[in-house]
N, C-alpha and C positions, 0 to 999 in steps of 0.2 A: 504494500500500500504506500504511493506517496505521501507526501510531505501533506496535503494540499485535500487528499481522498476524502478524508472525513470529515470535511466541510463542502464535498458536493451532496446535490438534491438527490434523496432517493429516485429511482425509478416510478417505485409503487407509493410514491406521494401527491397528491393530489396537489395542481398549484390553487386553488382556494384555501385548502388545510395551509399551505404552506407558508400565503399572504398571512392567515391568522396567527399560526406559528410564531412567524418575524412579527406580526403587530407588538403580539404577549411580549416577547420577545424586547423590543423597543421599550416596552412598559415597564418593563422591570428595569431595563437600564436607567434610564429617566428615573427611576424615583430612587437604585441605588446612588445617582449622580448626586439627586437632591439631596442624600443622606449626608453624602459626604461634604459635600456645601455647607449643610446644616451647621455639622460637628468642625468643620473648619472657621465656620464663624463664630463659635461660641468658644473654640480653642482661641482665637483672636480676640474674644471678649474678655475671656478670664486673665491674659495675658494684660492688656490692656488696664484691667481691674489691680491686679495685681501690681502692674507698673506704677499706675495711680495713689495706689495706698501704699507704698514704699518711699514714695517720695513728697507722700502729704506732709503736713506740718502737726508736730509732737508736742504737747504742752497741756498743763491743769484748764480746763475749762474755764477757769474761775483767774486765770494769769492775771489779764487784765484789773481784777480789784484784786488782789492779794498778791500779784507776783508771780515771779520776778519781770520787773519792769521795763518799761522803753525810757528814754528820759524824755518823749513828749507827752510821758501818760502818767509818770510817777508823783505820787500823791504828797501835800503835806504830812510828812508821817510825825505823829507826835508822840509821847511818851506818857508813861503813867502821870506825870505831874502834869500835862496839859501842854507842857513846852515842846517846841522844833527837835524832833532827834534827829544829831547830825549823821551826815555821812560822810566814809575817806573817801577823797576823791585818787582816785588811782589814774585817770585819762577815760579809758572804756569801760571802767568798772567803779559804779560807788558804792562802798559796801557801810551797811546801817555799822552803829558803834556799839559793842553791847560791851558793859563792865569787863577789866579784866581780858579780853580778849586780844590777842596778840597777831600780827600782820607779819609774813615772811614773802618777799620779793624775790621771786625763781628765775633767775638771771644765766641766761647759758654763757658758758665761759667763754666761746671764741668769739661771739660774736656780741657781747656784753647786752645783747636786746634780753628785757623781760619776757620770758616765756608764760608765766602763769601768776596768778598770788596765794597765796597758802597761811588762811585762816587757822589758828588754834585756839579754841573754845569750850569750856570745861571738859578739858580732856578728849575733845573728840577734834578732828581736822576736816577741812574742805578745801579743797583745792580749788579754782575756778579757770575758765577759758574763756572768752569770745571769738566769735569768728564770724566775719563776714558771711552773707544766704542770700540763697535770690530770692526777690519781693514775694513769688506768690510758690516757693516750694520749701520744704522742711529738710533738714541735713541726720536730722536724731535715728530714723528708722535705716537711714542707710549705716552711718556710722556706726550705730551699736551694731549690727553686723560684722561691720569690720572689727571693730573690736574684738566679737567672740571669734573669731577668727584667727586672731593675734592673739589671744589668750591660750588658745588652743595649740597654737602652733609652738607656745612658749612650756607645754607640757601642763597647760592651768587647766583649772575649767571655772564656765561662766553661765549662771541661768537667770530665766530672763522674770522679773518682777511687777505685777501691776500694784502702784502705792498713789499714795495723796497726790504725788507731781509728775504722775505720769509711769512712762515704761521704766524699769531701772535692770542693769544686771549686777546680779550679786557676786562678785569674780574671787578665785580662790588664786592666786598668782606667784610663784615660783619665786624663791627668795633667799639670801644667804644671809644668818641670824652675824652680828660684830663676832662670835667666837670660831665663823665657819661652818657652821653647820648647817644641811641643807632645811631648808622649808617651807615655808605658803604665808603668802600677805593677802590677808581680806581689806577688802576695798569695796564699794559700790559706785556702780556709775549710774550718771542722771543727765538730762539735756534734755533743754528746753528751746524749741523754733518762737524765735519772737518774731518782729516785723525788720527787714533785713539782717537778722541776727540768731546765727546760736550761742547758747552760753551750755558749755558742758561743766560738772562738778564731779569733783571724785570726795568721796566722802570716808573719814578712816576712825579709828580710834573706838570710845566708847559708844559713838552713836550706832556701830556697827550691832551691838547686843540689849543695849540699855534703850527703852521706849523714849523715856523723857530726855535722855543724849540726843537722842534720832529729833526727840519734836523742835529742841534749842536748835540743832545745826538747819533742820528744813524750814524754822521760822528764821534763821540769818540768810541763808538762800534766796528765801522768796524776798525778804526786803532788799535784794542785790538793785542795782540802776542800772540798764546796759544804754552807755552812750555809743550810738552807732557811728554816728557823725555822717559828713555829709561826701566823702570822697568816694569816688570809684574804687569799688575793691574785685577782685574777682571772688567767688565763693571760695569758701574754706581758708579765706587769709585770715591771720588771727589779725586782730582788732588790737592797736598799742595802748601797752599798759606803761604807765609814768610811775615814779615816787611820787608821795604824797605831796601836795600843794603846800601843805603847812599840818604841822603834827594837829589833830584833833583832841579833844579832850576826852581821854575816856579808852583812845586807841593807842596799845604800844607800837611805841617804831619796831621795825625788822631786826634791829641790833639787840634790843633786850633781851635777856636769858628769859629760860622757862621759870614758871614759880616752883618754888619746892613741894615735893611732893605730887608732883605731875608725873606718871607715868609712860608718858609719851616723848619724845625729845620732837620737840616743833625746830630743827634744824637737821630733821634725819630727811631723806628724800621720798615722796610718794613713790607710788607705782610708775616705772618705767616707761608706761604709753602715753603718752604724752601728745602727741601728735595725731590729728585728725585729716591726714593725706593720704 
């Protein structure tokens, strides 16, 4: 039999059966074709979906009255006594003053620019970021990706948390203790899409087990300012961070020692990822 045989007409077939045959025949192609049309649109939909909420914008519902701010939306914040609580001005970042509380300026050495600033506050830490976003897209659902990625790669693990300020990962992260010995830095990460801005926090110390740590560091958080400013950035440039304008009442400079009796050294260094590129 050739190649070809068994796609000629029987002899003993009638050509009206045969016309009907191919109709049927047609008809079933036609609606498998539809099928796959169908399923190819909806694979383009779910894609499409998924593109969409990956790169939507991350934040408390409630940002806007509660924080963390824009600085053409942040509020007279006032204090128990009725008066102006101030804030450090850092450039892109004003952070509220809370008693006690101490400011470290993360300066990479070669290149003497401020990378971060690093709150310490009853024993517990926060790190902050800014970084330039485009106006109508979110940076947090991509980047906490990347980050558990990077955690993972560094032999860590990292799972992901819904809380008061949004998505957080709670990261278990690979560490060598000052006598050498191998082990793990708990940290959490948190990031918030504002209106050209993300501000990411790394959050460390006692708020990481203790409720009322977690509630002190998320209530200095939310009162953070994020001054965007007005210059073209491309996304994901971090947003410059200055020394203080003028020391504030209430906030230690960066030089001060830890208070006695703190369990944490606020001059040891966060977590190594630092970097949201």
């Amino acid at each position: 039999m050739g190649l070809f045989d068994a796609f000629r007409r029987p002899k003993s077939t009638p050509p009206e059966q045969e016309s009907k045959t191919a109709d049927v025949a047609d008809t079933v192609d036609a609606e498998e074709l539809h099928e796959e049309s169908d399923a190819e649109d909806t694979a383009d939909a779910d894609e499409e979906d998924a593109d969409e909420e990956l790169h939507a914008k991350s934040a408390p519902l409630d940002r806007r009255e509660k924080g963390p701010f824009d600085s053409a939306e942040a509020p007279e914040t006032t204090g128990e006594d009725g008066k102006k609580q101030p804030r450090l001005d850092l450039g892109a970042l004003k952070l509220p003053v809370r008693h006690g509380m101490q400011v470290r300026l993360d300066v990479d050495d070669k290149t003497k620019r401020i990378m971060s600033v690093t709150v310490v506050s009853e024993k517990s830490t926060l790190q902050l970021q800014a970084f330039a976003a485009p106006r109508s897209e979110g940076l947090w659902n991509v980047v906490r990706g990347q980050l558990q990625e990077s955690i993972a790669a560094q032999g860590g693990e990292a799972r992901e948390l819904h809380t008061e300020i949004g998505r957080e990962l709670l990261a278990k992260i690979p560490a060598t203790a000052k006598d050498g010995r191998k082990g793990f830095r708990l940290a959490r990460f948190a990031g918030v899409d504002g209106p050209r801005w993300f501000l990411r926090a790394v959050i460390g110390g006692k708020a990481l087990t203790d409720e009322e740590a977690r509630a002190h560091i998320v209530s200095l958080l939310r009162g953070v300012v994020v001054d965007r400013g007005e210059e073209p950035l491309p996304p994901r440039e971090l947003l410059p961070l200055t020394p203080p304008k003028q020391q504030t009442e209430g906030a230690d400079g960066a030089q001060d020692a830890a208070e006695k009796g703190e369990d944490i050294d606020p001059f040891e260094r966060g977590p190594e990822i630092t970097e949201v590129r």
